[in-house]
BAMARPA-623390 format. One record per residue: chain; y, z, x of N, C-alpha, C in turn. Coordinates in steps of 0.2 Angstrom, whole numbers, plus 5000, padded with zeros to 4 digits. Layout:
N
NODE  kette  n.north  n.up  n.east  ca.north  ca.up  ca.east  c.north  c.up  c.east
NODE      A        Y     Z       X         Y      Z        X        Y     Z       X
...
end
This chain:
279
NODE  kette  n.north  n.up  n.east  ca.north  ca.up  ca.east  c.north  c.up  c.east
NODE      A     5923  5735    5201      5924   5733     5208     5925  5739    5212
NODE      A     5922  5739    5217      5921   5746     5222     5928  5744    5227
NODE      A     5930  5752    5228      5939   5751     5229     5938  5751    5238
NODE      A     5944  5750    5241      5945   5750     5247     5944  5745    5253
NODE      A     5941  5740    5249      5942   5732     5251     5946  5724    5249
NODE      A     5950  5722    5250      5955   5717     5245     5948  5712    5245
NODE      A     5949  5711    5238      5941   5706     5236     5943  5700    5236
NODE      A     5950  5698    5241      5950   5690     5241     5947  5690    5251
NODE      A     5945  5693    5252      5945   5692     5259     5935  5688    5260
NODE      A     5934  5685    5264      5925   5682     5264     5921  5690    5263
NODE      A     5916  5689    5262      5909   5692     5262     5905  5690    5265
NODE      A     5902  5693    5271      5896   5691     5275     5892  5697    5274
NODE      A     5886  5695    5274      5879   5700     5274     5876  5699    5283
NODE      A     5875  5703    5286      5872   5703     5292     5866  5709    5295
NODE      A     5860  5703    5295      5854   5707     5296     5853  5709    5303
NODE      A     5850  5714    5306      5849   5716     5311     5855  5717    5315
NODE      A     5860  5720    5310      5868   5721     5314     5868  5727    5318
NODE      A     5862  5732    5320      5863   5738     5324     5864  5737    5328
NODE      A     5861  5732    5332      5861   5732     5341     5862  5723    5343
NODE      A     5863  5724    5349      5863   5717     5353     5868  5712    5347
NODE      A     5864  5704    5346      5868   5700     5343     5869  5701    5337
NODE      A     5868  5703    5332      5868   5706     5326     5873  5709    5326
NODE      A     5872  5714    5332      5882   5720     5331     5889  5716    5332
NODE      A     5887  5711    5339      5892   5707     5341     5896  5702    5334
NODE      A     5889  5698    5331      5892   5694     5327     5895  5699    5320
NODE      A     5892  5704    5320      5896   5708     5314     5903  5711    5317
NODE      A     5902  5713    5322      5910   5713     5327     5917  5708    5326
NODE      A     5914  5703    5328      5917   5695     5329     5919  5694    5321
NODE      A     5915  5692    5316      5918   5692     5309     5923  5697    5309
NODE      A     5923  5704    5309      5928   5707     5306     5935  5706    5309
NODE      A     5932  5705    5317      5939   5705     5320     5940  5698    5321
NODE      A     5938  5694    5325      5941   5685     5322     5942  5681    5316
NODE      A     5939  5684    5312      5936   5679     5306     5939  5682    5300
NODE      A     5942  5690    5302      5945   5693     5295     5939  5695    5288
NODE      A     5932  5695    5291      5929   5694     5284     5926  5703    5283
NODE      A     5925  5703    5276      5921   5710     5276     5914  5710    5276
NODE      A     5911  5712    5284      5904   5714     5283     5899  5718    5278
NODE      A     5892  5716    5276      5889   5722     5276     5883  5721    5279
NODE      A     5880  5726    5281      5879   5726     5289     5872  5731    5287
NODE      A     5864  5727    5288      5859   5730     5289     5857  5729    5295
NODE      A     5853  5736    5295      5845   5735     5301     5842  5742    5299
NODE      A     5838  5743    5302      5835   5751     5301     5838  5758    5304
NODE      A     5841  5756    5308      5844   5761     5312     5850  5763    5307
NODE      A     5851  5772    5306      5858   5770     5301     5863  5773    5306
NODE      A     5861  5776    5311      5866   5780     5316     5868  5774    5318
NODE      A     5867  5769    5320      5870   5762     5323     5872  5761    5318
NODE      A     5872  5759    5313      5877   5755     5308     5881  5760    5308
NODE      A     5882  5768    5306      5889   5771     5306     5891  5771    5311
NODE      A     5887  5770    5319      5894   5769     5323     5897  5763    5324
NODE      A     5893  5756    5323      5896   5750     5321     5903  5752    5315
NODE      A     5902  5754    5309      5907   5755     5305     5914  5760    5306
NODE      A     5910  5764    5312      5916   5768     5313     5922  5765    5318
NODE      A     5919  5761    5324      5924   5758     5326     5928  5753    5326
NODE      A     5926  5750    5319      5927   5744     5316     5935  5746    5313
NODE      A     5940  5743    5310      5946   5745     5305     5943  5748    5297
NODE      A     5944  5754    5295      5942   5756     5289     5941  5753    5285
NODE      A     5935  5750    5282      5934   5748     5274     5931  5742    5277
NODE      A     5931  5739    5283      5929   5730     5283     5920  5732    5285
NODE      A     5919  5736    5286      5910   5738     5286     5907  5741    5280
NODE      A     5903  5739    5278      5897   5743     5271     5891  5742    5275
NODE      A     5886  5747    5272      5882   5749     5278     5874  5750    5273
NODE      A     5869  5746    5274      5862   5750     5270     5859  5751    5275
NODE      A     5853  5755    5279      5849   5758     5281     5844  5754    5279
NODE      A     5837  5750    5281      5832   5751     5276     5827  5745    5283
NODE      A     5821  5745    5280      5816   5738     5286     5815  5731    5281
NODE      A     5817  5727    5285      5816   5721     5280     5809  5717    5280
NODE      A     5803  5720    5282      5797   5719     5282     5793  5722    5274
NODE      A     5799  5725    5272      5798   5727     5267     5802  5724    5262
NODE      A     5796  5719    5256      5799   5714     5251     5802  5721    5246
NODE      A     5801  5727    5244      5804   5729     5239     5810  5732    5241
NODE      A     5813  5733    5250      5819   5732     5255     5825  5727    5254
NODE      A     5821  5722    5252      5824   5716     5252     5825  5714    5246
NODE      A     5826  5716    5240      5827   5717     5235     5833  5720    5234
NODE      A     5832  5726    5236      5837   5731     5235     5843  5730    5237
NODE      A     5843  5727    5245      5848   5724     5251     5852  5718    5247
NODE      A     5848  5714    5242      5852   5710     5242     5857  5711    5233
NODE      A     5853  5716    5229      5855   5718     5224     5862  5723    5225
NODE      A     5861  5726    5231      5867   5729     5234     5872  5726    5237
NODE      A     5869  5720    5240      5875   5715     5241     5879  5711    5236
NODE      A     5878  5711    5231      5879   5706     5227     5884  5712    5224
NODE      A     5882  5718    5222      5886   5724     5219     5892  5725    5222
NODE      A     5892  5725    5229      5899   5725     5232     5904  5723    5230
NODE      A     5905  5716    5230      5911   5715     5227     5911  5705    5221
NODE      A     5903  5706    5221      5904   5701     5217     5899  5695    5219
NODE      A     5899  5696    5227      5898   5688     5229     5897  5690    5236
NODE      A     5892  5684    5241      5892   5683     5248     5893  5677    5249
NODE      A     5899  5676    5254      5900   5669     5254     5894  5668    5259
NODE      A     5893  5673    5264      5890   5670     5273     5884  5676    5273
NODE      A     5878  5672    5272      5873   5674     5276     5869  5676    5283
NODE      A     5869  5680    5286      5865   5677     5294     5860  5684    5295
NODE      A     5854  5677    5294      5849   5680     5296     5847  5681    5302
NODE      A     5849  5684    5307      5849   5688     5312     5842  5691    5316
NODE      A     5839  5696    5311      5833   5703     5310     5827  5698    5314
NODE      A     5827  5700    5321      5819   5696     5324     5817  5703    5327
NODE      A     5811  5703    5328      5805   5705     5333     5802  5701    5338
NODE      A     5800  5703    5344      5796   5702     5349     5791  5704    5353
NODE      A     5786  5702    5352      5781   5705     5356     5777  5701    5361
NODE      A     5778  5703    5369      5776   5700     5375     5768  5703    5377
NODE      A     5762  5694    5375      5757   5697     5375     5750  5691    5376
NODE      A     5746  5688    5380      5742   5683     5379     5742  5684    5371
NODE      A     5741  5678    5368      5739   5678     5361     5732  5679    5359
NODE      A     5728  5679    5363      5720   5680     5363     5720  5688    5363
NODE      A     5722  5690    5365      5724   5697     5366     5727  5702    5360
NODE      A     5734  5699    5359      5738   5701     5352     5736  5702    5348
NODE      A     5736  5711    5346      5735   5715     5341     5736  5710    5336
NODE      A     5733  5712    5331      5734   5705     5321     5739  5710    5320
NODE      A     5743  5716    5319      5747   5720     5316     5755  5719    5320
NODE      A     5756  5717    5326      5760   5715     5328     5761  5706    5328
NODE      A     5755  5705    5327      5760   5696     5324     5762  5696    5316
NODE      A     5756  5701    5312      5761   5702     5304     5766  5703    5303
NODE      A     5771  5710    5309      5776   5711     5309     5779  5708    5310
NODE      A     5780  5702    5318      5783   5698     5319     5785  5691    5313
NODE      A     5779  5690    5311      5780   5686     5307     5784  5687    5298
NODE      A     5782  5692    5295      5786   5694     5291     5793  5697    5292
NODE      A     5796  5700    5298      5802   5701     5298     5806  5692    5302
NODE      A     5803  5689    5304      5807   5683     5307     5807  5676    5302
NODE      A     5801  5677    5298      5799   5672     5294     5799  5673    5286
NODE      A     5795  5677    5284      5796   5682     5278     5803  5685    5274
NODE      A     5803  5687    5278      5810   5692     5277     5816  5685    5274
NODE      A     5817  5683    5280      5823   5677     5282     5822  5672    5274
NODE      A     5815  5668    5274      5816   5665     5268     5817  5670    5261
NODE      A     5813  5674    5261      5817   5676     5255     5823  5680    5254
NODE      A     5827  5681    5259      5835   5683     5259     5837  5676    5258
NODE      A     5836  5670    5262      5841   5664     5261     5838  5661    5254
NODE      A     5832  5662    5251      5829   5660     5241     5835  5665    5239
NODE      A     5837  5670    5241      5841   5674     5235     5850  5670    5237
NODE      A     5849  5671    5240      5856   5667     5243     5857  5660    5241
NODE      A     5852  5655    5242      5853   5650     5239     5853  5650    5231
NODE      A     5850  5655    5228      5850   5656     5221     5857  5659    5218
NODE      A     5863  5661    5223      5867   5663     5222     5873  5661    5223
NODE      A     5874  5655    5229      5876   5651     5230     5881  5645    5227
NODE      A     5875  5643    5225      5873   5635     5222     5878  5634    5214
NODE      A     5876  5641    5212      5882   5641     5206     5889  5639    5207
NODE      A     5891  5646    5213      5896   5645     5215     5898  5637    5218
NODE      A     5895  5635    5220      5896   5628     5225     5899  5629    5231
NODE      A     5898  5635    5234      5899   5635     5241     5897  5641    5246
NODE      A     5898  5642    5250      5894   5649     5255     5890  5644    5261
NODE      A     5888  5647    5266      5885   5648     5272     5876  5650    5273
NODE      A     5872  5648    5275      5868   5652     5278     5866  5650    5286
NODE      A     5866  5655    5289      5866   5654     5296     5860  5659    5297
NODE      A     5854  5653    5300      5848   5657     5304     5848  5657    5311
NODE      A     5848  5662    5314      5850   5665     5320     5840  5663    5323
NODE      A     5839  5658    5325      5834   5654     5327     5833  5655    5338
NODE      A     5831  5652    5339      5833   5652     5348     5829  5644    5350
NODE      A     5831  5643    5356      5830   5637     5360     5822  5638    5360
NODE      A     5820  5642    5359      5809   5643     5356     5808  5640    5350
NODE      A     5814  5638    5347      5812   5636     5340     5810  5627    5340
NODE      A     5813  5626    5348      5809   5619     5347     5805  5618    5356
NODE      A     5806  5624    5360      5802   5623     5366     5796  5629    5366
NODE      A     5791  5628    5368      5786   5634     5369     5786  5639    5377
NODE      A     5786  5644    5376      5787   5650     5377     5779  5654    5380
NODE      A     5776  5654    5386      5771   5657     5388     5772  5667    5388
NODE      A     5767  5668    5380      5767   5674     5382     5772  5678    5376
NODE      A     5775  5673    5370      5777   5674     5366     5773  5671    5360
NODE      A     5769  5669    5356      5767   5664     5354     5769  5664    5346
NODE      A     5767  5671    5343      5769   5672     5337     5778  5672    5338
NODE      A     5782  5674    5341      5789   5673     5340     5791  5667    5341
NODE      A     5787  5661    5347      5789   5655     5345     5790  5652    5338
NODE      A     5780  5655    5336      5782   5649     5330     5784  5651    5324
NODE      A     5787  5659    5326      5791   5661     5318     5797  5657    5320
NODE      A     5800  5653    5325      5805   5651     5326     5806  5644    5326
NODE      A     5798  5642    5327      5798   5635     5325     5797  5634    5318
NODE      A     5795  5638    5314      5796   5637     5307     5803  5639    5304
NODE      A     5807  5643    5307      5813   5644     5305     5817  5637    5306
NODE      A     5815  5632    5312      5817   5628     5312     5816  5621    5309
NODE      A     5809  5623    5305      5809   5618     5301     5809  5620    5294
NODE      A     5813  5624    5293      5813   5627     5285     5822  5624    5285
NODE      A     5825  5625    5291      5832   5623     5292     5834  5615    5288
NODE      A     5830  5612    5294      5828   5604     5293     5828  5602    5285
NODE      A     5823  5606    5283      5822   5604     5274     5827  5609    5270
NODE      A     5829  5613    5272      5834   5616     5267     5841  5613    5264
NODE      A     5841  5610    5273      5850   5604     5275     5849  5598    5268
NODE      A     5843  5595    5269      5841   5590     5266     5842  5594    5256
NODE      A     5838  5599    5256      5838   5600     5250     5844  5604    5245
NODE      A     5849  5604    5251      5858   5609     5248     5864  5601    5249
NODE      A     5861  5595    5252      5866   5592     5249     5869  5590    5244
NODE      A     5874  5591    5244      5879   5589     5239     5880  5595    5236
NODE      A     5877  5601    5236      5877   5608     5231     5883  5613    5236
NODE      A     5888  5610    5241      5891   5615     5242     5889  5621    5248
NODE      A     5884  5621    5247      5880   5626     5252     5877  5623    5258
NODE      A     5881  5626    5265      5877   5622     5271     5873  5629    5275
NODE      A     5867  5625    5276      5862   5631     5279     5861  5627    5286
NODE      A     5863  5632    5290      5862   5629     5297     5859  5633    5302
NODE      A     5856  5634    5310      5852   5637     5313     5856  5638    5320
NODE      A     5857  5640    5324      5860   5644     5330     5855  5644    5335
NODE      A     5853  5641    5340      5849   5642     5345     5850  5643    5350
NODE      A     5852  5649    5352      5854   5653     5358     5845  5654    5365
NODE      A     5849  5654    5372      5844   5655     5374     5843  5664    5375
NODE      A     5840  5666    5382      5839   5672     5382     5848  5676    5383
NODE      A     5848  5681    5381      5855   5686     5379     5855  5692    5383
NODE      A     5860  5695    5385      5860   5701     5388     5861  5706    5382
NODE      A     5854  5708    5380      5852   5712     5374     5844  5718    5377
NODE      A     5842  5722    5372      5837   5725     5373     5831  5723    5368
NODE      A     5831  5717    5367      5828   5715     5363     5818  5712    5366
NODE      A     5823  5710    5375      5816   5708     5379     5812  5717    5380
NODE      A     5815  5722    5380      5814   5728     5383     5810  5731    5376
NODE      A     5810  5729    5370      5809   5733     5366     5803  5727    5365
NODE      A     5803  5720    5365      5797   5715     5364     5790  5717    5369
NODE      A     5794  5721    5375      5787   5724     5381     5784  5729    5377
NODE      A     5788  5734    5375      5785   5740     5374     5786  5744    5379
NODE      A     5784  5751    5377      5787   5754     5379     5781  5755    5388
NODE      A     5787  5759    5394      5782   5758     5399     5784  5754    5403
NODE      A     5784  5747    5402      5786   5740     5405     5791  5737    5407
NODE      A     5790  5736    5413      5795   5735     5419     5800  5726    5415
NODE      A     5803  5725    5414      5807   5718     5414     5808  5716    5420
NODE      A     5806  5709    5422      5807   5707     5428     5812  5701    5426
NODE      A     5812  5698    5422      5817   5694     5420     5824  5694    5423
NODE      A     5830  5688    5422      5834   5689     5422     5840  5690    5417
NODE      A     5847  5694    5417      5846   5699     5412     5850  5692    5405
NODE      A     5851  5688    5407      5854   5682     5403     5861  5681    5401
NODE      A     5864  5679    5397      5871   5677     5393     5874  5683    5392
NODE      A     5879  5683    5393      5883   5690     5390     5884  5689    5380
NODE      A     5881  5695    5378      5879   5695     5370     5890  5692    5367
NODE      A     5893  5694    5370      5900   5693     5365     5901  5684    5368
NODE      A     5897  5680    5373      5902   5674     5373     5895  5671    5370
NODE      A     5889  5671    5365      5884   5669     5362     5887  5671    5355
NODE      A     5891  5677    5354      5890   5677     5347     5900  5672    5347
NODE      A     5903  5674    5349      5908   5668     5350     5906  5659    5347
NODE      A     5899  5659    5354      5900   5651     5352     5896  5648    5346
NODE      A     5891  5656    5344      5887   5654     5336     5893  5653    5332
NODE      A     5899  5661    5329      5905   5658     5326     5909  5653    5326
NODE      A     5909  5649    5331      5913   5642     5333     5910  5638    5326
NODE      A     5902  5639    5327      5898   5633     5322     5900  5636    5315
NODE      A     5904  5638    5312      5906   5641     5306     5911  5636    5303
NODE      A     5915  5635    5307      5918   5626     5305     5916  5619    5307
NODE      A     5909  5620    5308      5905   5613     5311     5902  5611    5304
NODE      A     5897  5607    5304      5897   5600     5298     5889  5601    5302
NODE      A     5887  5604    5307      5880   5601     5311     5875  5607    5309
NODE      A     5868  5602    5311      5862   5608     5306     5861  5614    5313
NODE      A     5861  5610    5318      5858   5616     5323     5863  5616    5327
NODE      A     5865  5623    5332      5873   5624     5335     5868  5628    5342
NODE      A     5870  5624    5349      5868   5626     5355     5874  5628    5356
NODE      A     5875  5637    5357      5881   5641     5357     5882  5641    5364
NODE      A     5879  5639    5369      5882   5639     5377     5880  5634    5379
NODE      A     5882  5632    5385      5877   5627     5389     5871  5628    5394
NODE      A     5869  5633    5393      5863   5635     5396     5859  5632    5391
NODE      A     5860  5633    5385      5854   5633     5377     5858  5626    5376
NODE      A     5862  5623    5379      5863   5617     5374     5859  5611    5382
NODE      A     5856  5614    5386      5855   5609     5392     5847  5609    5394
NODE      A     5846  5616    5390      5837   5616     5388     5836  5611    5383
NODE      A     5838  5611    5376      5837   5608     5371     5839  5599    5373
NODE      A     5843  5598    5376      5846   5592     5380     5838  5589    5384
NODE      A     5837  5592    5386      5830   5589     5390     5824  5590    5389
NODE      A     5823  5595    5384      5819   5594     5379     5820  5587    5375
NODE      A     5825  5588    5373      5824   5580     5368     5824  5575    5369
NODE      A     5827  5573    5375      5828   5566     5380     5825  5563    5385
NODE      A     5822  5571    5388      5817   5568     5393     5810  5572    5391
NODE      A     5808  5572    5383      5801   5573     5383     5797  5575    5387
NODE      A     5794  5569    5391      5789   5569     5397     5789  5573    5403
NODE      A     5795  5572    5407      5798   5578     5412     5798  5582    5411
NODE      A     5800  5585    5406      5801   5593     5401     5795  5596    5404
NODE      A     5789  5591    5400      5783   5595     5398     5780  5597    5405
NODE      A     5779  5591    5411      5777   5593     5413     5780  5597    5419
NODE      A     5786  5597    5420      5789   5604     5423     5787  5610    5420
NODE      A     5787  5610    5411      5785   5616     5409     5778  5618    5411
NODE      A     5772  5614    5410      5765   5616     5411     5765  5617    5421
NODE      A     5769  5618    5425      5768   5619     5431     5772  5624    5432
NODE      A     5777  5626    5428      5783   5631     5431     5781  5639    5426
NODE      A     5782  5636    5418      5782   5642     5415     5775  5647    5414
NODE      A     5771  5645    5414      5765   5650     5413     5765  5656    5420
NODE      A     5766  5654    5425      5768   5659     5431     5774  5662    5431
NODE      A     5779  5658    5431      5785   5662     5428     5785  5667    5425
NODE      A     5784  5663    5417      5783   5670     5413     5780  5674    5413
NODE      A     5774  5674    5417      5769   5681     5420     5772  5686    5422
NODE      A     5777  5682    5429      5779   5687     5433     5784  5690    5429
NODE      A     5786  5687    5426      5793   5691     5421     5790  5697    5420
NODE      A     5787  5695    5415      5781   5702     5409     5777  5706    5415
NODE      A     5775  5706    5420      5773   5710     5424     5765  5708    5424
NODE      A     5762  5703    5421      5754   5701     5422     5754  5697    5425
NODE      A     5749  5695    5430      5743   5691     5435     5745  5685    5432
NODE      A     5745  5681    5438      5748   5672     5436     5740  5672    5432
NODE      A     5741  5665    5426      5734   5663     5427     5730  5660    5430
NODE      A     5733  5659    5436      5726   5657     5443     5726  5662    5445
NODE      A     5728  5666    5447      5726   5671     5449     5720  5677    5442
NODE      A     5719  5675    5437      5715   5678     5433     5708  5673    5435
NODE      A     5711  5666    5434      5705   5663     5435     5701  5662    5443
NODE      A     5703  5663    5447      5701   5665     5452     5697  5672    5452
NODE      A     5699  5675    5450      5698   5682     5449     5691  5680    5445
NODE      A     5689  5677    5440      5684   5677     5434     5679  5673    5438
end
């Protein structure tokens, strides 16, 4: 056993803990939650400084990209080497890219998809694999309110999120009675740099700047002693999803009159009437 951690305290693995929600919720676990992180993304100067200002010994740290299946091998061989065991997974690690999808490079919806979709199920196959023995542990897939509404101008990150939402659905179905609850997080937009890095670089955000990252990663950890498959952590994301699923019909057609211009304006491109006008 590797020294400098008491091995009765939890074990959480947390993907994409450099920056924004990722660092928050590795934050929140150490300091609320008493558990000891280990703490990936590719960045390793983020992760030592996440680990440096944390109390000594509750961070362990890999470096590495999770688009890479022989990455993700190694991340989880090295988790397990720690100290035994993960009680709490959270698959965290998204990409974005803001782009007409008729447009969007093929090389950026692979990435998007293999870190959001890829990556995610087979970190949660080794975790379920690892689990199930013990008869207990967490998986928490850090999902968004796109995982059940569409998003003009995101297309591949919607539906890596609606498939994360429906991998949820069947895995709830498939861990009952084994101990292991796998549940989803659907937060709306965050005060992170996540929209700034999905532009590229160059590109203005017009958007507005969203939830503060420390009261989203708060009300995701609430859902840690909840029983439910999917946890709306504010009520911004819990009043979307509300009217998405109540008033179907309204929803939609608010959505096909509001968002597509909206979100233009956000991203910095030409409404589509004004394209089609133009054509």
């Amino acid at each position: 056993m590797n020294s400098g951690i008491a091995s009765d305290r939890p074990v959480a693995l947390v993907t994409g803990a450099s920056a924004g929600l990722g660092r928050e919720i590795a934050r929140r676990l150490v300091l609320d939650r008493g558990m000891v992180v280990l703490a990936t993304a590719r960045r390793l100067d983020r992760l030592e400084s996440l680990r440096d200002e944390l109390p000594e010994g509750s961070i362990r740290v890999l470096a590495g990209d999770l688009a890479s299946p022989s990455f993700r091998a190694d991340l989880w061989d090295w988790a397990e080497a720690q100290f035994g065991r993960v009680d709490l997974l959270v698959n965290n690690a998204g990409l974005g890219n803001y782009a007409d999808f008729a447009e969007q490079e093929s090389e950026a919806i692979r990435q998007i998809i293999e870190v959001n979709l890829f990556a995610l199920m087979d970190l949660t196959q080794r975790a379920l694999r690892h689990m199930r023995p013990r008869k207990s542990g967490q998986i928490l897939q850090i999902s968004s309110t796109v995982g059940s509404v569409g998003m003009p101008y995101a297309a591949a990150y919607v539906a890596s999120k609606h498939a994360v939402n429906g991998l949820t659905k069947t895995l709830r179905y498939e861990s009952k009675g084994s101990g292991v609850r796998v549940w989803a997080a659907c937060p709306g937009r965050i005060q992170t740099d996540f929209r700034a890095s999905a532009l590229g670089d160059g590109k203005v955000d017009h958007a507005s700047p969203g939830e503060p990252v420390d009261r989203v990663a708060r009300g995701i950890l609430n859902g840690l002693d909840r029983r439910s498959g999917f946890l709306a952590p504010t009520w911004t994301a819990w009043a979307i999803l509300a009217l998405e699923r109540w008033m179907p019909g309204p929803f939609e057609w608010f959505m096909m009159r509001w968002a597509p211009g909206h979100f233009a304006r956000e991203i910095g491109r030409a409404e589509p009437s004004q394209v089609n006008r133009k054509s």
